[in-house]
Steps between C-alpha positions, in 0.01 A plus 500: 500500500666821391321844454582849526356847478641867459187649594645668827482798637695756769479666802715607758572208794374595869545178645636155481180399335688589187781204537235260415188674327495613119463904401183575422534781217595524160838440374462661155754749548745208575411293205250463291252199361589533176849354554448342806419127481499207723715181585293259508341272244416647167179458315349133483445416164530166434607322181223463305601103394472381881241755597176365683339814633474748176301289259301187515635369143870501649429371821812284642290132487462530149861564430533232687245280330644593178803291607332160621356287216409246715250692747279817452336608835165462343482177397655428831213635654240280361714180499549564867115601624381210270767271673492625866116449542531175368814376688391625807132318422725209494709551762180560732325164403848273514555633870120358591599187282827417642388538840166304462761165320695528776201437723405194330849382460552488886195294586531271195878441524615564859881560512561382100328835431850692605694356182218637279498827711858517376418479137247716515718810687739459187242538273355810637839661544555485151186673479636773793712730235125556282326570803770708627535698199089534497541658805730744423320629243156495712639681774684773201141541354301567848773756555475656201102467536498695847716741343812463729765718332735476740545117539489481083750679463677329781443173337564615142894614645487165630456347171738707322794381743407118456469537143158397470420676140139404520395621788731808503326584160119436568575692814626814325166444259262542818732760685497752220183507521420605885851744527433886400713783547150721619390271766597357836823517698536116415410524144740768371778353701379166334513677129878597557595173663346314224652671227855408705401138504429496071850701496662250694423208269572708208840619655393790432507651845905696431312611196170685666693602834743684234254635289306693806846681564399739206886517365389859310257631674345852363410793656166418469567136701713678743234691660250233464714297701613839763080477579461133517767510758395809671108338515636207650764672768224726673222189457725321662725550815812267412724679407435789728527225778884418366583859436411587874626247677809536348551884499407489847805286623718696277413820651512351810821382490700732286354833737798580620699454177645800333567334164285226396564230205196286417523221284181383272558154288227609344363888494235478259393851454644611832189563602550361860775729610210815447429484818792459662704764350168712626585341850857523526496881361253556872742426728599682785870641439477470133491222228750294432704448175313239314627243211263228372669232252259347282491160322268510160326233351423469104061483606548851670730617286209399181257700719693804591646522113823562580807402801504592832663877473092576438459379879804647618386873344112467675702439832734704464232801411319355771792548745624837387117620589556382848901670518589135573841404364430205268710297241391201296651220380410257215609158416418286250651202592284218605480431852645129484800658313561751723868606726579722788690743288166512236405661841670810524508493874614764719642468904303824585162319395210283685404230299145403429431249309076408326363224332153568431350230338845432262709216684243226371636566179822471535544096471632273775650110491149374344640701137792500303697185574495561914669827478304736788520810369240615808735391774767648358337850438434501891763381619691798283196735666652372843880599402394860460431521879157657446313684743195330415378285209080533443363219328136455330387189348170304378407274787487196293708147389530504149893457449535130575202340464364223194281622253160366638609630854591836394149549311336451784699742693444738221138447514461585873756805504357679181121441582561670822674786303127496197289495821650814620495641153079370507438735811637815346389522154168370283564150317399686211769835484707501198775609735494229716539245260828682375630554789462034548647497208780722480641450915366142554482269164838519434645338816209252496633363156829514621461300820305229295595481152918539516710310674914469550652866428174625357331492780596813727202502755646327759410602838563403842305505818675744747619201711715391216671862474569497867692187446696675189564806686597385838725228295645788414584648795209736559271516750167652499397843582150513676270768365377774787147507537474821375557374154248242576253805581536683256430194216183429737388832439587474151288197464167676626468718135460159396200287450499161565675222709891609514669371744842614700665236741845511696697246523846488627545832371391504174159609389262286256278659262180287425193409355213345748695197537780522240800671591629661207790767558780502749728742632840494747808625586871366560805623590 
């Protein structure tokens, strides 16, 4: 999950409310919308030979169809209705049958009757794999019958990792027809994670997750994409949850600092460090001299349309409003390729270090022939003796899971994300299915269609980054419960059923039951 928005405004800090909360006024004299883009996931627009959800007569079970001469999903249909209601006829009357022989066998034979019991147990075993497989598809059809999305599209995931073709493909007949894009929670998800399923047997999954990146985006698709992600970061609280949490431990920690260096693997459009800079520039005895280095990525860099010396100029305006002292540093290397001297570090300097939302991307031992490029980017983070290092991650375990086991944890993590979508905006706005599209689909398909080095959605529960950080050497840095207040208070201008919980210092983010965003601290 990875959104932005430059809609932010200005005003002059009173209190330390400002470390955590966003400005509230208009940031037009610092930059503008029409250059200003976001980082996150361009426009979904799926390729048209694997799409399901634009057009009826391209749907992804006929493409698939089009490839089996041996079964069409139609005249599986009949075959099996005609042959289920007579098989289980059958299977009904030989259970009375059976059981009534056996009867007269006992009192006619005595103890002989065992030896034909025996025959008779072989001969209905070899009937067990018909009756089994009449089963199957009797329990499939009642499913399908009561309408149970969910557990259809369960089982249809199932099928695709055993290989069954049949069932896989008269699955993906009946589940195109009760997924939509305009309806429930359960059935938009179910339209996206469908079309990841057809992309996965096509191997076509690299193909789609690559095409959504927009490579040359216009203008035009630029600002679509700026709104999409603006709708979806005030809908929605987040990002706001990892942008407060986070600020609020820097500022905390770095208060007495007089020249500041924070590190972001992954700065997006910068838009976090707004409010800081606004925060820092309050306090008492002056701001201190601020640096931020900043790690691009090529999605951001599509949406912004151009490097990072765009950020660095909106900051640095934004700064020079506040008479803070500010410089700006870009790199473009990636962040598993990266040195202390790429650095630039200074002895007169506390260190920050964020990851918001970024380190799941960068692969560990599961990609790449073992090589743990993760490990080794923290355990680098840990040899620049950092003041504090903030990290935010998706609450979910995605990274080393099997196919089947991953879709379901897909399933339950991104349903819980529609659901809070559902509360905020009509089924029906225009804008709402965009913004599914555009900040959702694509890691959907990702998680479930690619595999191996194609696949970089991998996320880990927060227990598993406590093991990589305090491996290490870290150890954590509880959050104050003022940071914890102020996200509570944040979480009443929204409707709904978010949820905050503590735990050993680090805050979860949720959704009723479904924790979905973490944040902590280390040192």
């Amino acid at each position: 999950m990875s959104y932005e928005s430059d809609m932010f405004s200005v005003e002059p800090i009173q209190n330390l409310d400002s470390y955590c909360f966003l400005p509230n006024e208009n940031l037009e004299n610092y930059w503008s919308s029409d250059n200003y883009s976001h980082s996150t996931y361009p426009s979904f627009q799926a390729v048209e030979q694997y799409s399901s959800l634009g057009s009826s007569n391209n749907s992804p079970v006929s493409k698939l169809q089009s490839k089996s001469s041996a079964f069409t999903s139609q005249d599986s249909l009949e075959i099996i209705n005609n042959s289920l209601e007579n098989e289980l006829c059958l299977t009904h009357n030989q259970d009375d049958l059976w059981h009534k022989i056996r009867e007269l066998e006992n009192a006619m034979l005595g103890n002989d009757a065992a030896d034909i019991y025996n025959h008779t147990d072989m001969i209905r075993e070899e009937s067990d794999p018909l009756m089994l497989e009449a089963e199957k598809w009797n329990k499939m059809m009642q499913m399908i019958s009561r309408g149970d999305l969910k557990e259809a599209l369960f089982t249809c995931a199932k099928a695709v990792s055993e290989n069954d073709i049949e069932t896989t493909e008269w699955l993906m007949t009946e589940l195109s027809k009760m997924v939509s894009v305009s309806g429930s929670p359960i059935q938009r998800l179910g339209a996206y994670m469908l079309e990841a399923l057809v992309a996965r047997i096509a191997s076509s999954g690299s193909i789609i997750y690559k095409s959504l990146k927009c490579k040359e985006p216009t203008i035009a698709t630029s600002n679509e994409l700026l709104s999409h992600m603006h709708v979806l970061y005030e809908i929605c609280p987040y990002l706001k949850f990892g942008y407060m949490s986070a600020n609020g431990v820097i500022a905390e920690v770095l208060k007495d600092e007089s020249e500041v260096h924070i590190i972001d693997f992954q700065i997006n459009q910068g838009v976090q460090w707004i409010s800081l800079i606004q925060a820092l520039a309050g306090k008492p005895g002056g701001p201190p001299k601020i640096r931020i280095t900043g790690f691009d990525d090529s999605t951001s860099a599509y949406a912004r349309g151009g490097g990072l010396d765009i950020v660095g100029q909106r900051l640095s305006k934004l700064a020079q409003s506040y008479n803070v002292a500010f410089e700006f540093h870009a790199i473009k290397v990636n962040p598993t390729e990266v040195k202390l001297e790429d650095l630039e570090l200074r002895r007169s300097e506390a260190i920050a270090v964020n990851f918001a939302m970024t380190l799941h991307h960068v692969p560990d031992e599961n990609v790449h022939g073992g090589q743990n490029h993760r490990s080794r980017l923290v355990r680098l983070v840990k040899c620049l003796s950092p003041k504090v290092v903030t990290l935010v991650e998706q609450e979910s375990n995605t990274n080393e899971l099997p196919f089947f086991a991953r879709f379901v944890e897909t399933m339950n993590y991104y349903l819980a994300v529609f659901e809070s979508i559902d509360v905020a905006l009509p089924r029906e706005h225009r804008e709402r299915i965009n913004v599914e599209q555009h900040c959702l689909a694509r890691e959907v398909v990702n998680l479930i269609a690619c595999e191996g080095a194609e696949r970089v959605e991998r996320h880990d529960p927060l227990k598993k980054w406590k093991s990589c950080f305090t491996m290490a050497g870290f150890t954590p840095y509880p959050l104050s419960p003022y940071i914890n207040g102020s996200i509570k208070n944040l979480l009443e201008s929204y409707q709904g059923h978010y949820t905050l919980e503590e735990n050993d210092g680090a805050l979860y983010l949720g959704w009723m039951n479904q924790a979905l965003i973490t944040s902590s601290a280390w040192r």
